[in-house]
C-alpha angles and dihedrals in degrees: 000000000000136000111286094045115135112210126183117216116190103216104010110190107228127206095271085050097253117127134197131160105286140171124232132200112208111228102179144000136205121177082275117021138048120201112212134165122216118248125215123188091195096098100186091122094033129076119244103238122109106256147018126004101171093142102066130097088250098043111209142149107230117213112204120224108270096020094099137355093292108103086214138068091249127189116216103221115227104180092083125041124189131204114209127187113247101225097051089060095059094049091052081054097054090043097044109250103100117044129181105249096183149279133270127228116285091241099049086049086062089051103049084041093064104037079059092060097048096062134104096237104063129107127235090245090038088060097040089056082047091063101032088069100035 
């Protein structure tokens, strides 16, 4: 699996332990974590400009309709990262509950990549897994 990957988890558990259907962006991989980050395409919160928005206070990247393999114009949200075991998630695959939804464009990749680094809510270690695999 590499960064850029868009993966789909029905019923992802959040941080307050509620869970919904959600779509993740993988931002990074090491032999046993990916690091994702959640999308939303309820912009309510979001600008509505193409791009980075890494200095809001909800900091996104908002993927207009038609520029990748999501229907909707979809924020990926920047203001929570996750961590998931690598292993767990191919076991969700091979049991169903996690799919491959698709990939965004390399360059594209680069670009969310590094509006995620640029935010206030990562972590040192978060940011070094970002550019190791920029």
């Amino acid at each position: 699996m590499t960064p850029g990957t868009i993966l789909f988890h029905q019923q992802f558990v959040f941080r307050d332990g509620t869970s919904a259907n959600k779509y993740l962006v993988v931002l990074a991989t090491t032999s046993t974590v990916l690091l994702v980050a959640k999308t939303t395409s309820k912009g309510h919160n979001y600008r509505n400009d193409h791009g980075c928005q890494a200095g809001n206070y909800f900091p996104a990247f908002l993927l207009t309709a038609g520029c990748c393999c999501l229907p909707l114009s979809t924020w990926i949200c920047f203001s929570e990262f996750y961590e998931l075991q690598l292993h767990k998630v191919f076991a969700g695959i091979v049991g169903g509950s996690i799919s491959q939804y698709g990939a965004l464009r390399p360059d594209l990749t680069k670009d969310v990549q590094a509006c995620a680094v640029s935010t206030d809510d990562i972590t040192s270690t978060q940011e070094t897994l970002i550019r190791a695999n920029l």
